[in-house]
C-alpha positions as CSV (number, residue, x, y, z in Angstrom):
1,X,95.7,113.2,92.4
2,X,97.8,110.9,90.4
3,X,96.5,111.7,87.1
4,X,97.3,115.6,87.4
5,X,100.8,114.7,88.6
6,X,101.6,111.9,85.8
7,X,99.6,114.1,83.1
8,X,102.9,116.0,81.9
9,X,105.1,112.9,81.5
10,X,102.8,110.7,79.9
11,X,101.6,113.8,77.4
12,X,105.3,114.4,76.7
13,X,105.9,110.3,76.4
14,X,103.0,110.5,74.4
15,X,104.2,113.3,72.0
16,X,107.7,111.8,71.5
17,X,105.9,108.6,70.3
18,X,103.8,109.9,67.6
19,X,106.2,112.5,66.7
20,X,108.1,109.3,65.2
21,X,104.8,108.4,62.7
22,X,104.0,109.9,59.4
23,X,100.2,110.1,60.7
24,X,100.5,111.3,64.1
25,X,97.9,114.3,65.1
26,X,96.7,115.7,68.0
27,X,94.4,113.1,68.4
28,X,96.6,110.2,68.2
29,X,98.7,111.7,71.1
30,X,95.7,112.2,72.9
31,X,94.7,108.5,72.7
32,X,98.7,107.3,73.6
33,X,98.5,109.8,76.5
34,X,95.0,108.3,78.0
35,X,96.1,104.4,77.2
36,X,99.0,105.8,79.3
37,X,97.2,106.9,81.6
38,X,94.9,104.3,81.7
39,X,98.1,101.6,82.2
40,X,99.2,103.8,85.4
41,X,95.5,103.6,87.0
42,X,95.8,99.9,86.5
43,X,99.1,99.8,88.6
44,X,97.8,101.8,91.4
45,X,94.5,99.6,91.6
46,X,96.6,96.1,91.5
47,X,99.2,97.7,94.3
48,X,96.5,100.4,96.1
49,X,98.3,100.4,100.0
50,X,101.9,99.6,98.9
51,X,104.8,102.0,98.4
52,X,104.3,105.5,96.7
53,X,100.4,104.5,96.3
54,X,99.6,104.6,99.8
55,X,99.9,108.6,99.5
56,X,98.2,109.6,96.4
């Protein structure tokens, strides 16, 4: 549940970031939004019945 509500902010985070490159493609903001992604799993496994996490 978290992923499809964090999706759109870490795809637009994602596209403001390699916007900035000379290189960037799809791709590259593909990778930046799932290593995004990714970082925001982490959190909710580390703090899983605390706060906001408790509910999704």
């Amino acid at each position: 549940m978290i992923l499809f509500i964090a999706h759109p902010y870490t795809n637009n985070i994602a596209h403001s970031i390699v916007g900035k490159l000379p290189f960037g493609n799809w791709y590259v903001t593909f990778l930046v939004s799932l290593c995004l992604l990714q970082g925001i799993l982490y959190i909710k496994q580390k703090f899983e019945n605390r706060g906001i996490f408790k509910y999704v």
